[in-house]
C-alpha positions as CSV (number, residue, x, y, z in Angstrom):
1,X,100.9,109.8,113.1
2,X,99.5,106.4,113.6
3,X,97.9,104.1,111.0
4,X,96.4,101.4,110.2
5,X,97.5,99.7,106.9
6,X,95.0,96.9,105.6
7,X,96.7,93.8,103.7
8,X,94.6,92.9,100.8
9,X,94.8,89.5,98.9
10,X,95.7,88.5,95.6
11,X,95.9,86.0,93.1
12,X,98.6,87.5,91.2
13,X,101.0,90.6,92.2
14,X,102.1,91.7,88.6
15,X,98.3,91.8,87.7
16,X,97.1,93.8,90.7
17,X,99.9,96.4,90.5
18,X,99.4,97.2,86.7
19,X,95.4,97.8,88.6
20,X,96.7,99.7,91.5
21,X,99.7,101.4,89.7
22,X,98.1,102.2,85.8
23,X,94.9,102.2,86.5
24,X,94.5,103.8,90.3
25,X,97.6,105.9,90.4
26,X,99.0,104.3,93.2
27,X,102.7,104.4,93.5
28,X,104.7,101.3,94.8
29,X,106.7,101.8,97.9
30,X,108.0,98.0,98.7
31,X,108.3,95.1,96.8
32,X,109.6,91.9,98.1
33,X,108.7,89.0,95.2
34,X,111.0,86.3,93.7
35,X,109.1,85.8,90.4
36,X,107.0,89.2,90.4
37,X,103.9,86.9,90.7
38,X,103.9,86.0,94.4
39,X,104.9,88.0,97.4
40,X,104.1,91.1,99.2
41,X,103.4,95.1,97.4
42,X,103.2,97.9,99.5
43,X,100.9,100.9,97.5
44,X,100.6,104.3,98.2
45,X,98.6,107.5,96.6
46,X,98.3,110.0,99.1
47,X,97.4,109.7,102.5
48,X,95.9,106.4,101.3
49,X,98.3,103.0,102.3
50,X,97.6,99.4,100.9
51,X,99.4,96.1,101.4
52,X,98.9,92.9,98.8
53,X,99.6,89.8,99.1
54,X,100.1,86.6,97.0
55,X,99.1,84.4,97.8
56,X,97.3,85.4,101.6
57,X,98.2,81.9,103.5
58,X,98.3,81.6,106.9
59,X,95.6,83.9,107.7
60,X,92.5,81.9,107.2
61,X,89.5,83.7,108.6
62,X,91.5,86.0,110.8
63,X,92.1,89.6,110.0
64,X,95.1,91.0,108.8
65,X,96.6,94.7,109.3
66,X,99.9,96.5,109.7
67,X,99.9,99.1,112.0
68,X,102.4,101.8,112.0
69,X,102.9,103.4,115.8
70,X,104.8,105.5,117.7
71,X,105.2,102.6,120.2
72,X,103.8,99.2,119.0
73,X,105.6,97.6,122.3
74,X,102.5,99.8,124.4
75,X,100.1,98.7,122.0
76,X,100.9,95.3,122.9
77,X,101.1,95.4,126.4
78,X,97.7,97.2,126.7
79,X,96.1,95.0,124.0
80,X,97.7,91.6,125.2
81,X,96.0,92.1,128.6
82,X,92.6,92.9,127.3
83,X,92.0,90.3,124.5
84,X,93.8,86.8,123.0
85,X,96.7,88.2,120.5
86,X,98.0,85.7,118.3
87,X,101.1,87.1,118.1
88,X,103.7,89.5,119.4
89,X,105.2,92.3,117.3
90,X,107.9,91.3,115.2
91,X,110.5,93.9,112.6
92,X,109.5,92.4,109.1
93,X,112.1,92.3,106.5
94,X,110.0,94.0,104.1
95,X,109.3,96.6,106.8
96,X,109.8,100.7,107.0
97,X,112.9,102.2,108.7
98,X,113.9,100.1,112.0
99,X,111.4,101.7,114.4
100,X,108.3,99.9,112.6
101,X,107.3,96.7,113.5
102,X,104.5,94.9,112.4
103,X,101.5,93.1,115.0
C-alpha cells in the first residue's frame, strides 16, 4: 500500500506527544530525540500516520512528506524528469525496515 506521511512541526516533542498520545490516542511508533524535547516522533492511530518535528529547520517554505512506496527509486526517476526535486531518496536512520526510504 502506498502512503503519504505528512511531517508536522513543533515547538516542543514531549508537549505534542502527551497531545497526540493522551489526548488523541495516537500510539508512538519512532522516537529519535536526545533530550525528549527536540527531534523527530513518528504517530500512529489507525490507518492514520503523523510525523513531528522539533524543531522543523531546513524546510523553510517548502513542503515536507514521507512517502512510503513499493519502489521510491521509480518514483524518482518518473518524478525527477517531470519537475525540479530537491533531493534524491535517501534510507533515514529513524526510518521503517530497510526497504523504505524517505524523498
Amino acid at each position: 500500500m502506498e502512503r503519504a506521511i505528512p511531517i508536522l512541526p513543533t515547538d516542543d516533542l514531549a508537549v505534542a506527544k502527551a497531545f497526540y498520545v493522551s489526548g488523541l490516542g495516537f500510539r508512538v511508533t519512532f522516537e529519535a530525540s536526545g533530550d525528549g524535547k527536540t527531534g523527530l516522533l513518528g504517530l500512529e492511530r489507525g490507518s492514520i500516520e503523523l510525523t513531528l518535528d522539533s524543531p522543523m529547520d531546513g524546510h523553510g517554505r517548502h513542503a515536507c512528506v514521507s512517502l512510503r512506496v513499493d519502489d521510491v527509486d521509480a518514483y524518482y526517476r518518473e518524478w525527477s524528469t517531470r519537475i525540479n526535486v530537491l533531493r534524491p531518496p535517501r534510507n533515514e536512520e529513524w526510518g521503517k525496515p530497510s526497504r523504505s526510504r524517505g524523498m
